[in-house]
N, CA, C and O atoms as CSV, one atom per row, in Angstrom:
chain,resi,resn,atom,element,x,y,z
A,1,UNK,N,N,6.804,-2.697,-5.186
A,1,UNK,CA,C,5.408,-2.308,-5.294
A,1,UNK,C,C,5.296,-0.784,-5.295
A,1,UNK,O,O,4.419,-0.298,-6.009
A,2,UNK,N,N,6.041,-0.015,-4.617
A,2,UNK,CA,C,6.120,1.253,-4.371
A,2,UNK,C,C,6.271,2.247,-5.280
A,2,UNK,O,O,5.607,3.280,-5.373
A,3,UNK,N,N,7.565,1.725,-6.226
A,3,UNK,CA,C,8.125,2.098,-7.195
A,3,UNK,C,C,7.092,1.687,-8.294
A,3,UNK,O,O,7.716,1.999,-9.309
A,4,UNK,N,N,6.203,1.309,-8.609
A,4,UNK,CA,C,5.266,0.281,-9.712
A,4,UNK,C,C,4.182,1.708,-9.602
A,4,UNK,O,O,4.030,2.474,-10.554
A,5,UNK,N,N,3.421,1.898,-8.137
A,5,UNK,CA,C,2.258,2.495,-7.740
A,5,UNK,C,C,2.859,3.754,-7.784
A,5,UNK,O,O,2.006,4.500,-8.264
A,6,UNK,N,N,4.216,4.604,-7.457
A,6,UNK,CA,C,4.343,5.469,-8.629
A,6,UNK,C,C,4.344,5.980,-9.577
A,6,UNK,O,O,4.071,7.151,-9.841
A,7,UNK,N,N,4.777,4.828,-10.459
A,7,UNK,CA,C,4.771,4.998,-11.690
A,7,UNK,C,C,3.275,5.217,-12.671
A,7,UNK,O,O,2.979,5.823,-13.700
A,8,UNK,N,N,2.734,4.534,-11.897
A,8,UNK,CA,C,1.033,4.654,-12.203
A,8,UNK,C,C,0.280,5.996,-11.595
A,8,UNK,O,O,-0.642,6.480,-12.252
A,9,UNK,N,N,0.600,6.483,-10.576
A,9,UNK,CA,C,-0.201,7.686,-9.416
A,9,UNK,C,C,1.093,8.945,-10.475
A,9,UNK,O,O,0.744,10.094,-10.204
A,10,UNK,N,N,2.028,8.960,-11.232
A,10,UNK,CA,C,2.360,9.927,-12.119
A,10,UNK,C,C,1.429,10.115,-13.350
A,10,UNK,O,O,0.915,11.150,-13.775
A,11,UNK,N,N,1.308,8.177,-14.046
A,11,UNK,CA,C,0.375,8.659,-15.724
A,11,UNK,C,C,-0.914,8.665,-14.993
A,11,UNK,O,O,-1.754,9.448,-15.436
A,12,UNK,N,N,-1.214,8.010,-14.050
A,12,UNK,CA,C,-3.026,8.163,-14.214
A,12,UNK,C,C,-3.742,9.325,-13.322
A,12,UNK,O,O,-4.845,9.851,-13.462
A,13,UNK,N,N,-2.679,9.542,-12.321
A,13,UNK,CA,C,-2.949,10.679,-10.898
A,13,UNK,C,C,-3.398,9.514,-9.276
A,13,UNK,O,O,-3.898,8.392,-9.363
A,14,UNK,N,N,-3.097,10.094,-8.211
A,14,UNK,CA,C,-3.544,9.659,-6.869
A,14,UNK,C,C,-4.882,9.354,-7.073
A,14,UNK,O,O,-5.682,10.170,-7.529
A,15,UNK,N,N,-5.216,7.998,-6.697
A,15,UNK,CA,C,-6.512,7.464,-6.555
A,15,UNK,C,C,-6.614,7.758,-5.119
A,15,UNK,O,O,-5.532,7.858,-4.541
A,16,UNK,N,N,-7.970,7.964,-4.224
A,16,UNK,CA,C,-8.748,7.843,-3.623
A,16,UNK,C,C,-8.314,7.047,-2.123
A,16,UNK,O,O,-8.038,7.495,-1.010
A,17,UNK,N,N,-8.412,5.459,-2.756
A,17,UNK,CA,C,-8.237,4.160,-1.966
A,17,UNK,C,C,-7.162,3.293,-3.080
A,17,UNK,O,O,-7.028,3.456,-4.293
A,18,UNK,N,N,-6.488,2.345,-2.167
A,18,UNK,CA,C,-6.240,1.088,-3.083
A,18,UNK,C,C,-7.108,-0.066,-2.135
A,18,UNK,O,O,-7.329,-0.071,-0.924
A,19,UNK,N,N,-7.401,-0.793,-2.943
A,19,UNK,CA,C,-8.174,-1.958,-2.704
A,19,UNK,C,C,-7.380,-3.248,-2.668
A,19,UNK,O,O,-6.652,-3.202,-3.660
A,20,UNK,N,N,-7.167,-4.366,-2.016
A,20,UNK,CA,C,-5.985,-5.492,-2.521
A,20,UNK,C,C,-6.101,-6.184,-1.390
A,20,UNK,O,O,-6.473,-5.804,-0.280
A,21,UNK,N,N,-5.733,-7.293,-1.781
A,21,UNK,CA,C,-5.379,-8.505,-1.078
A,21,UNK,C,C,-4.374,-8.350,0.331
A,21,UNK,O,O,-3.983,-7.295,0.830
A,22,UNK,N,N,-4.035,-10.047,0.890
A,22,UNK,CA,C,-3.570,-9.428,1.999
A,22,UNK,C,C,-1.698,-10.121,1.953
A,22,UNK,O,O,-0.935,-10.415,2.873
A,23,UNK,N,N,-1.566,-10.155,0.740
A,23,UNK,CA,C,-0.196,-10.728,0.269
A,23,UNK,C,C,0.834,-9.673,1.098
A,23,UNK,O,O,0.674,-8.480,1.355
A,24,UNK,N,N,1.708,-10.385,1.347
A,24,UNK,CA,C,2.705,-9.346,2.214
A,24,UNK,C,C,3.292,-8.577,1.831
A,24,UNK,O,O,3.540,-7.782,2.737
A,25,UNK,N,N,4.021,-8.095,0.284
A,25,UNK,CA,C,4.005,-6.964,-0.025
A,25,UNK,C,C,3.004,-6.082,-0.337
A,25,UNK,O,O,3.249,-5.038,-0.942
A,26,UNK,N,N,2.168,-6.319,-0.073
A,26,UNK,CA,C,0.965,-5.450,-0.005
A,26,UNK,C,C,0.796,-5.149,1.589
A,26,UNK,O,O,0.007,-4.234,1.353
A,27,UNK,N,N,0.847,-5.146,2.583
A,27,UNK,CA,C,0.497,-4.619,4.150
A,27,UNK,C,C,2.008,-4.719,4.609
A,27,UNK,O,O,2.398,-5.523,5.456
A,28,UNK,N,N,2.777,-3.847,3.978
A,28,UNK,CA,C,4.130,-4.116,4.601
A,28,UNK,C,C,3.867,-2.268,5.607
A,28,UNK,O,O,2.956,-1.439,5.618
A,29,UNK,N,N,4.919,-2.351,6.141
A,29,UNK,CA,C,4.830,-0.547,6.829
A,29,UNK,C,C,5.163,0.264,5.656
A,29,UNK,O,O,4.565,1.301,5.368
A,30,UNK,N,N,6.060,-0.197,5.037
A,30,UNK,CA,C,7.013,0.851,4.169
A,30,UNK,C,C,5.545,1.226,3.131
A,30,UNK,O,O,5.189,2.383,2.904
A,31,UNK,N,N,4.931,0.164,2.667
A,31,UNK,CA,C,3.847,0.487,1.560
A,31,UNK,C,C,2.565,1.490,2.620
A,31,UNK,O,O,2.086,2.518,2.140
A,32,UNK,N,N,2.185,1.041,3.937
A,32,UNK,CA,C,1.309,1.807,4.493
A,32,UNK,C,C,1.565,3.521,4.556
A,32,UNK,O,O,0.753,4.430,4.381
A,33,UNK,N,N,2.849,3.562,4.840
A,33,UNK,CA,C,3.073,4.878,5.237
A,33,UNK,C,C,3.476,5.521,3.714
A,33,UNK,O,O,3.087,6.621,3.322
A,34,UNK,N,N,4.176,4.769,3.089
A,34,UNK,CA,C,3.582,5.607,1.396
A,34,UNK,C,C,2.602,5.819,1.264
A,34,UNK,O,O,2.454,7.038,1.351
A,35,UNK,N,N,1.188,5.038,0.976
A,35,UNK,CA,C,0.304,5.459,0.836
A,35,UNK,C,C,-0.392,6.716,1.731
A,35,UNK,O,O,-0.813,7.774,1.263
A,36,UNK,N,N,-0.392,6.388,2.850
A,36,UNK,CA,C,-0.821,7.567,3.453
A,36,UNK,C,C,0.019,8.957,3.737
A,36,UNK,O,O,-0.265,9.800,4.588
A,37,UNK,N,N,0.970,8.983,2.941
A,37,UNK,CA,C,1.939,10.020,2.946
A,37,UNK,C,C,1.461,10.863,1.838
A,37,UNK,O,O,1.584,12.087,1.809
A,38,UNK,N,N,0.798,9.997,0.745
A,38,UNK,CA,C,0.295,10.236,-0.169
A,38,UNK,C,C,-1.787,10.398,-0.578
A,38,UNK,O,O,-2.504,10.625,-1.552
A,39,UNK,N,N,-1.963,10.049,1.141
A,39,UNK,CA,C,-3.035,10.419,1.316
A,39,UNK,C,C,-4.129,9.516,0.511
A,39,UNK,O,O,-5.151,9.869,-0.078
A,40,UNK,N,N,-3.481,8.072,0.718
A,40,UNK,CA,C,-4.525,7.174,-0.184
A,40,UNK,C,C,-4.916,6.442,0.992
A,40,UNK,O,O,-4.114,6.208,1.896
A,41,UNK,N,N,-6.175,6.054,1.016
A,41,UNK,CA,C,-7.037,4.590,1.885
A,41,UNK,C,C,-6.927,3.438,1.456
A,41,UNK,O,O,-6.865,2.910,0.346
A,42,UNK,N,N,-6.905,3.015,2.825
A,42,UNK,CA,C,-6.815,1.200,2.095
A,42,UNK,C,C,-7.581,0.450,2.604
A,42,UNK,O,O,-8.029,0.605,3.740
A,43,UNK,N,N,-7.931,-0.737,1.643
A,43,UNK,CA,C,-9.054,-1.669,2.306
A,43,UNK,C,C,-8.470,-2.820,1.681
A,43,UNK,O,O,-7.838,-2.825,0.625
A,44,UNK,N,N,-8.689,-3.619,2.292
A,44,UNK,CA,C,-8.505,-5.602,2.008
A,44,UNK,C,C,-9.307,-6.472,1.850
A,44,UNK,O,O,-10.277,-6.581,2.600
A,45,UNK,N,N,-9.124,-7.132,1.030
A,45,UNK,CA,C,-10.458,-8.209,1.414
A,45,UNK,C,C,-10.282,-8.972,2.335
A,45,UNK,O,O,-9.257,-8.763,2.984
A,46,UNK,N,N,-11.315,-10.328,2.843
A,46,UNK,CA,C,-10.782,-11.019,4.370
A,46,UNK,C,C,-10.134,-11.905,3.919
A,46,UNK,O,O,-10.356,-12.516,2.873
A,47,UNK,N,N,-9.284,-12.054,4.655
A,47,UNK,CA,C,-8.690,-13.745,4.252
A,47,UNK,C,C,-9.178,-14.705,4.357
A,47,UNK,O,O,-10.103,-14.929,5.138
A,48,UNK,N,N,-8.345,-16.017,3.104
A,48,UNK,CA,C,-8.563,-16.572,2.497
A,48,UNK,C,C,-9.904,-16.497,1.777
A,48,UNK,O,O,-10.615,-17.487,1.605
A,49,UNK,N,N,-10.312,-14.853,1.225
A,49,UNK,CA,C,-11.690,-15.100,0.715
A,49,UNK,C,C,-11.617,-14.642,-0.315
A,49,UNK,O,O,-12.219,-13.591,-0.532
A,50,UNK,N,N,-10.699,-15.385,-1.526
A,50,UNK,CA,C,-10.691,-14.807,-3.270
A,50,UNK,C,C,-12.339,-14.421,-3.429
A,50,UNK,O,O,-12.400,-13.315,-3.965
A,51,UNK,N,N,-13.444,-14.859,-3.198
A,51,UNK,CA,C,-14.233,-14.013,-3.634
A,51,UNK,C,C,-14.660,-12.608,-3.589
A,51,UNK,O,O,-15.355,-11.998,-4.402
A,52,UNK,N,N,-13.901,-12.036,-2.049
A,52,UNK,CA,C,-13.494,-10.796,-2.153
A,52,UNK,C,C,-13.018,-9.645,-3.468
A,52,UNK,O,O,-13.291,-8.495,-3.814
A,53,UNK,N,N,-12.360,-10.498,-3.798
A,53,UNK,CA,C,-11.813,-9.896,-5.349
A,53,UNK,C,C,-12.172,-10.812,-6.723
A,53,UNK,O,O,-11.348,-11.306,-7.492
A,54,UNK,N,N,-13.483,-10.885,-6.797
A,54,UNK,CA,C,-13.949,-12.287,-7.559
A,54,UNK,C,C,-13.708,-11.141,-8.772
A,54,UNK,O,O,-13.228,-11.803,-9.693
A,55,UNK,N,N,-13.780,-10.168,-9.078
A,55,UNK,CA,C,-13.381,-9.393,-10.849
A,55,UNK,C,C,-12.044,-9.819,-10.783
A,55,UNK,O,O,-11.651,-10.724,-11.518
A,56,UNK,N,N,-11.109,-9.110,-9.764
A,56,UNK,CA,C,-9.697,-9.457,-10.425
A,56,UNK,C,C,-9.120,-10.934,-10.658
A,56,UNK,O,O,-8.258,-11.310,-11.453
A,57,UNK,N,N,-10.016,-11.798,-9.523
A,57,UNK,CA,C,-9.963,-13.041,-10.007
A,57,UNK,C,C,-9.833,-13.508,-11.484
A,57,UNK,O,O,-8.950,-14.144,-12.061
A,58,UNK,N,N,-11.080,-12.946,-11.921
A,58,UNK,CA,C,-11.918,-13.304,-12.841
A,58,UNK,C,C,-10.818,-13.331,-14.245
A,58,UNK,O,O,-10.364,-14.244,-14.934
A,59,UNK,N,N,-10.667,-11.794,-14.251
A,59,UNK,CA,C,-9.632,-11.360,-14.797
A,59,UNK,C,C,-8.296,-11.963,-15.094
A,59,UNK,O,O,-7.750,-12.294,-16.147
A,60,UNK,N,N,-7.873,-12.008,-13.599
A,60,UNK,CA,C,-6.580,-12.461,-13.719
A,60,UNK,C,C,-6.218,-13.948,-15.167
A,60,UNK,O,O,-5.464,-14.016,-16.137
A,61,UNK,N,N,-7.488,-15.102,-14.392
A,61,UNK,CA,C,-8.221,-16.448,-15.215
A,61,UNK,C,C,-7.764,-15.765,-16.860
A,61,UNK,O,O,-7.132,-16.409,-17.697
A,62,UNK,N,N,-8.103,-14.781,-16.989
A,62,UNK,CA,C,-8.388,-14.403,-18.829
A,62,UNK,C,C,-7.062,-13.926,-18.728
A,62,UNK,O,O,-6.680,-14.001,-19.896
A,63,UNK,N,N,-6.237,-13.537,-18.143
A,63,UNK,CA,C,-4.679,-13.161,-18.455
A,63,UNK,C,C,-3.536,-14.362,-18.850
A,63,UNK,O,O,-2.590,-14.565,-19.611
A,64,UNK,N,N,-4.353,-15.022,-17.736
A,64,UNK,CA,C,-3.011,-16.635,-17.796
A,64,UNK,C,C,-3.744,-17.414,-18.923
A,64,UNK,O,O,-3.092,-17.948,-19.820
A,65,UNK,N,N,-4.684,-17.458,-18.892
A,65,UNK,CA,C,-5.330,-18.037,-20.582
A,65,UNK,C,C,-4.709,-16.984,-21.732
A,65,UNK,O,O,-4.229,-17.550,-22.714
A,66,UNK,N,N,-4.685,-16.201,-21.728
A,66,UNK,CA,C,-4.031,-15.782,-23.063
A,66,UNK,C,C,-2.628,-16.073,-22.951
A,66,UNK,O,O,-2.248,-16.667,-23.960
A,67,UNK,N,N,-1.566,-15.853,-21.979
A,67,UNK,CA,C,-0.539,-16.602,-21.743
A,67,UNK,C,C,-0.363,-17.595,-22.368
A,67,UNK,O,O,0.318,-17.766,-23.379
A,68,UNK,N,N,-1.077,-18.413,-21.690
A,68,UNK,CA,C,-1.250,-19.742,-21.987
A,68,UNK,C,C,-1.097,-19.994,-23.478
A,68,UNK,O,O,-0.291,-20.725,-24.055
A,69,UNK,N,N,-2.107,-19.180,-23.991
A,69,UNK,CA,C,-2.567,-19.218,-25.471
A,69,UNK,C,C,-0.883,-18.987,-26.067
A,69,UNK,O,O,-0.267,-19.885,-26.642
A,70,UNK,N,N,-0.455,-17.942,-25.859
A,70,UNK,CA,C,0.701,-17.174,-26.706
A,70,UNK,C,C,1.843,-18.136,-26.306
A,70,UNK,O,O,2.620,-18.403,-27.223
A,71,UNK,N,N,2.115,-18.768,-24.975
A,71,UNK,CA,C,3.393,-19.893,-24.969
A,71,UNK,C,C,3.369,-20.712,-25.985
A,71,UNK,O,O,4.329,-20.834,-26.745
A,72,UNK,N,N,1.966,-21.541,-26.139
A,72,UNK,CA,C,1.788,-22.360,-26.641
A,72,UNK,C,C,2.189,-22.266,-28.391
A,72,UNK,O,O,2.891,-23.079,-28.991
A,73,UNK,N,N,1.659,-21.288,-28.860
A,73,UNK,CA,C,2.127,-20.742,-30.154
A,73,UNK,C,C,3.384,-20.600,-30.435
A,73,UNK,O,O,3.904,-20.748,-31.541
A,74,UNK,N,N,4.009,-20.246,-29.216
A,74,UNK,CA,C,5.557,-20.172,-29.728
A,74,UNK,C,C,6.442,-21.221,-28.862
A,74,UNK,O,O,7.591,-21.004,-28.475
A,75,UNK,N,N,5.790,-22.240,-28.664
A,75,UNK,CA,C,6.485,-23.451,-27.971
A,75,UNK,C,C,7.267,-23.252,-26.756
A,75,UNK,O,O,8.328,-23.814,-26.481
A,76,UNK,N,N,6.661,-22.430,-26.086
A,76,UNK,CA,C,7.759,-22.041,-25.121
A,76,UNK,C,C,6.919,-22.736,-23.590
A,76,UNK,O,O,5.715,-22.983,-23.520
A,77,UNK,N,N,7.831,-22.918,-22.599
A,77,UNK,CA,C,7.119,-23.451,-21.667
A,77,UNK,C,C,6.453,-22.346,-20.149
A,77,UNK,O,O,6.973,-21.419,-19.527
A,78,UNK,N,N,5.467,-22.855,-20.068
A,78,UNK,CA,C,5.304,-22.199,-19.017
A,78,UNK,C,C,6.243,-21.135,-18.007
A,78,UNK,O,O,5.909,-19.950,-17.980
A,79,UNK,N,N,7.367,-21.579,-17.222
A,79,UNK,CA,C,7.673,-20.797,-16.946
A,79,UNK,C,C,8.999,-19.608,-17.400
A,79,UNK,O,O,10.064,-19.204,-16.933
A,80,UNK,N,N,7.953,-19.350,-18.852
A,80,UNK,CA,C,8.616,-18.399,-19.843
A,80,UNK,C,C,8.274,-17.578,-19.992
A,80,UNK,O,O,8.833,-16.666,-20.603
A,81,UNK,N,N,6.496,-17.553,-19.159
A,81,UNK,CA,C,5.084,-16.798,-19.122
A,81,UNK,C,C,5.769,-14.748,-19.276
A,81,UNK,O,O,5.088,-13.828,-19.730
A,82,UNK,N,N,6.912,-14.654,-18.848
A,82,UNK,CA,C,7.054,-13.089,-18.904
A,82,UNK,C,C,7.384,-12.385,-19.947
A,82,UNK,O,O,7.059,-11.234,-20.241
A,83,UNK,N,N,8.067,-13.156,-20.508
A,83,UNK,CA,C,8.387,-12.951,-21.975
A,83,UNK,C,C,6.992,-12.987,-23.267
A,83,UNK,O,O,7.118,-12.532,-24.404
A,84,UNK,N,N,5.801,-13.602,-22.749
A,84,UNK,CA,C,4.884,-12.646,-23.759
A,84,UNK,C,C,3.715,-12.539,-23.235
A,84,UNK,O,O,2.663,-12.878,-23.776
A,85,UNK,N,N,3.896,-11.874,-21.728
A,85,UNK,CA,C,3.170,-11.519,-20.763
A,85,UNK,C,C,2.626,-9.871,-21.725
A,85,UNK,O,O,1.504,-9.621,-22.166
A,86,UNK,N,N,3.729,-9.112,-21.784
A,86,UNK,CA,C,2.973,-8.040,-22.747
A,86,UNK,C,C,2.420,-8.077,-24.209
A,86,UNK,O,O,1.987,-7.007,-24.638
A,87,UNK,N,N,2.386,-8.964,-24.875
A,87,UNK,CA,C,1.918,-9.384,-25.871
A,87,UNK,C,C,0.524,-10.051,-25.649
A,87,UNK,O,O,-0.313,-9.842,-26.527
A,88,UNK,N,N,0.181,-10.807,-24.611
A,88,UNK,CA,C,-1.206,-11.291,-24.055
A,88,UNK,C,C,-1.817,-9.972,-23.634
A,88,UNK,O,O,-2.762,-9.670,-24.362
A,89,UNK,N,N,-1.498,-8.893,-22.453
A,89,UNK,CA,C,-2.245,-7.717,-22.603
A,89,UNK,C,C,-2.546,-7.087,-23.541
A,89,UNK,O,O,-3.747,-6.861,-23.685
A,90,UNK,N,N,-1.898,-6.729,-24.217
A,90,UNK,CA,C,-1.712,-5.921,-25.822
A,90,UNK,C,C,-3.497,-6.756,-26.405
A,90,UNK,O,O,-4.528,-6.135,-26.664
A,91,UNK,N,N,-3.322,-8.006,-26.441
A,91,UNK,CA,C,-4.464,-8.873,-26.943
A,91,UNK,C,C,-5.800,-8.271,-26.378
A,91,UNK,O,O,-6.521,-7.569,-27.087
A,92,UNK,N,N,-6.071,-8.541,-25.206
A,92,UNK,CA,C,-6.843,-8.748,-24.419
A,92,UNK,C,C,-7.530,-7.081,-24.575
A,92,UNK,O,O,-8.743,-6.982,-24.757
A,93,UNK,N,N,-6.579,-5.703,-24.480
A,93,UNK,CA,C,-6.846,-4.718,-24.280
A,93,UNK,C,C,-7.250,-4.159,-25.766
A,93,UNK,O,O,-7.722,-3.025,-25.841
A,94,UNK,N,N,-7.075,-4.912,-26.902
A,94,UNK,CA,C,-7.353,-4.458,-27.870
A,94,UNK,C,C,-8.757,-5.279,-28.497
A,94,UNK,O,O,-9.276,-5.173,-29.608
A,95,UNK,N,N,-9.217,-6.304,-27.085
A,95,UNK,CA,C,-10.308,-6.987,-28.112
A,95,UNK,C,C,-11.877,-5.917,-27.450
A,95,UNK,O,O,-12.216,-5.501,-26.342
A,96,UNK,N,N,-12.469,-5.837,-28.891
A,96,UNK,CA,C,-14.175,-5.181,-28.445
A,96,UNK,C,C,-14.831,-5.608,-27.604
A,96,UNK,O,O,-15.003,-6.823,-27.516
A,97,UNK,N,N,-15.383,-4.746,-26.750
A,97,UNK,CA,C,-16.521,-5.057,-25.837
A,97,UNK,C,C,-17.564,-5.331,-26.619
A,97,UNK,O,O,-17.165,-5.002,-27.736
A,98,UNK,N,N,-18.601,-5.712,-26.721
A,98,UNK,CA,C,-20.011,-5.883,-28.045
A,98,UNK,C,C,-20.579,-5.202,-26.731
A,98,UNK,O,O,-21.679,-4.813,-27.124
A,99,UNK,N,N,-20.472,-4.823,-25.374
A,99,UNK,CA,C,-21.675,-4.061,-24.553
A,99,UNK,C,C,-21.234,-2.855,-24.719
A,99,UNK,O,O,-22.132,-2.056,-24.985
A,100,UNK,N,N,-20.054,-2.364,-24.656
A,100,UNK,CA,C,-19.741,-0.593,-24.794
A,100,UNK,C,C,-19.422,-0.461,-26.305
A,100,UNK,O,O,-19.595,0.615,-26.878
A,101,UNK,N,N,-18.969,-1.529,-26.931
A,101,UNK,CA,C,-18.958,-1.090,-28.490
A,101,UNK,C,C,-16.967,-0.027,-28.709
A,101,UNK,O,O,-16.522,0.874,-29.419
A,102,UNK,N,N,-16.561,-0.735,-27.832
A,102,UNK,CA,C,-14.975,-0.381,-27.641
A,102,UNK,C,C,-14.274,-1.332,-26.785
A,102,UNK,O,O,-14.707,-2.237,-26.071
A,103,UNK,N,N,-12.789,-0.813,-27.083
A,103,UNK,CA,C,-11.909,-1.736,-26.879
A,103,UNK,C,C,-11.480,-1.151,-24.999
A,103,UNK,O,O,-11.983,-0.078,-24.666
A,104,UNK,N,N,-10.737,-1.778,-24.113
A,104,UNK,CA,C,-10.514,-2.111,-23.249
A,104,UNK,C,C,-9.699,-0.147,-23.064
A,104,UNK,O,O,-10.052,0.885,-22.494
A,105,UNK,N,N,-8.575,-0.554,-23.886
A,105,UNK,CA,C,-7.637,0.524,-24.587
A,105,UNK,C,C,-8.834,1.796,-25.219
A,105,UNK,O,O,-8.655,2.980,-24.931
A,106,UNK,N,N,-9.549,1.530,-25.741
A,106,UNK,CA,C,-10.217,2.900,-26.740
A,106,UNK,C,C,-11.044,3.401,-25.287
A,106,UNK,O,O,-11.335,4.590,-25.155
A,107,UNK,N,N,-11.393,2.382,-24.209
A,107,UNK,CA,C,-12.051,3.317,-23.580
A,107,UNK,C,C,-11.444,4.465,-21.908
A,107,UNK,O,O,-11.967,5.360,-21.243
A,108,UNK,N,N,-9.947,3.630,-21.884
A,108,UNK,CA,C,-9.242,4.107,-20.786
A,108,UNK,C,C,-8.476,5.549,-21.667
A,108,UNK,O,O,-8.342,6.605,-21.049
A,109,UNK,N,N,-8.049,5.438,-23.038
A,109,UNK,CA,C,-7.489,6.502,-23.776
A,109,UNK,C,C,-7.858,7.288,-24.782
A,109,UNK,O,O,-7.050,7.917,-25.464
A,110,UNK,N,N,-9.406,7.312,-24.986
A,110,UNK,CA,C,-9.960,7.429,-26.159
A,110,UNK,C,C,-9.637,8.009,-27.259
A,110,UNK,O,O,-9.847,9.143,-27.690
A,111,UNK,N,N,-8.923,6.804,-27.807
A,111,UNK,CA,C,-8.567,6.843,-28.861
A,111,UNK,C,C,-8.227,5.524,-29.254
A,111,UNK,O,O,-8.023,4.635,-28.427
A,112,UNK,N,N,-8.133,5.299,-30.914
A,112,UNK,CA,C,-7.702,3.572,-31.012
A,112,UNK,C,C,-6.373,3.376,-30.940
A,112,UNK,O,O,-5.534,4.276,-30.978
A,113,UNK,N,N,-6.132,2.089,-30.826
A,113,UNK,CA,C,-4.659,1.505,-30.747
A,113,UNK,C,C,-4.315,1.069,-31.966
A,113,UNK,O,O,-5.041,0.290,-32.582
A,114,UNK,N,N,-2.863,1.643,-32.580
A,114,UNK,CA,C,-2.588,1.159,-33.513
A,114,UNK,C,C,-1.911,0.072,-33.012
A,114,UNK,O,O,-1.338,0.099,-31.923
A,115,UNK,N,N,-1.954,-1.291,-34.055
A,115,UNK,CA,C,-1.866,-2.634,-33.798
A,115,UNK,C,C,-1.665,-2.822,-35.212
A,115,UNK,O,O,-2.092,-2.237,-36.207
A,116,UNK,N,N,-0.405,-4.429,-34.901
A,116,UNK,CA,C,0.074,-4.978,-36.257
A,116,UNK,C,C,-0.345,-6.136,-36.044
A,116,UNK,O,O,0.226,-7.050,-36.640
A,117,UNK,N,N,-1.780,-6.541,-34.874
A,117,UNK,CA,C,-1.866,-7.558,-34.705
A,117,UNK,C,C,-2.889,-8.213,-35.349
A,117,UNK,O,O,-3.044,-9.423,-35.188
């Protein structure tokens, strides 16, 4: 996790807070004292209360459906899901909002994504 939230706090910069669940690599010491070494806050939602995080929920639902979608196309079974785990984002981040009038991608990088899709 550490190594991941680096890699992200290099391209995007130190956020603020992280926000997250109460999964155990998430409240381990080693992750607390990174973060606050690094001068980030943390908050949790309560347990057992997914509505706490009812967007990433939400979200998550539209990730494993496109999964879903892309195994199925290429006959592969479920737990094959990683192998076109980046090909379902790629999807998802390139489809239009009709409320902002941009893509997922055009509005975190503004600019468009070239796509052969």
């Amino acid at each position: 996790v550490i190594k991941h939230l680096l890699s992200l706090f290099h391209m995007f910069g130190t956020p603020a807070f992280v926000h997250s669940d109460r999964g155990s690599s998430l409240i381990s010491q080693e992750l607390k004292t990174f973060l606050t070494a690094n001068g980030v806050a943390t908050s949790r939602t309560t347990p057992y209360n997914p509505q706490g995080n009812g967007q990433t929920e939400r979200y998550n639902g539209i990730i494993w459906k496109t999964v879903q979608l892309a195994l199925q196309n290429r006959k592969m079974k479920p737990t094959q899901w990683q192998f076109v785990l980046d090909e379902a984002l790629h999807c998802i981040r390139s489809l239009l909002c009709t409320s902002t009038n941009a893509t997922p991608h055009e509005r975190m990088f503004v600019h468009q994504r070239r796509s052969h899709y």
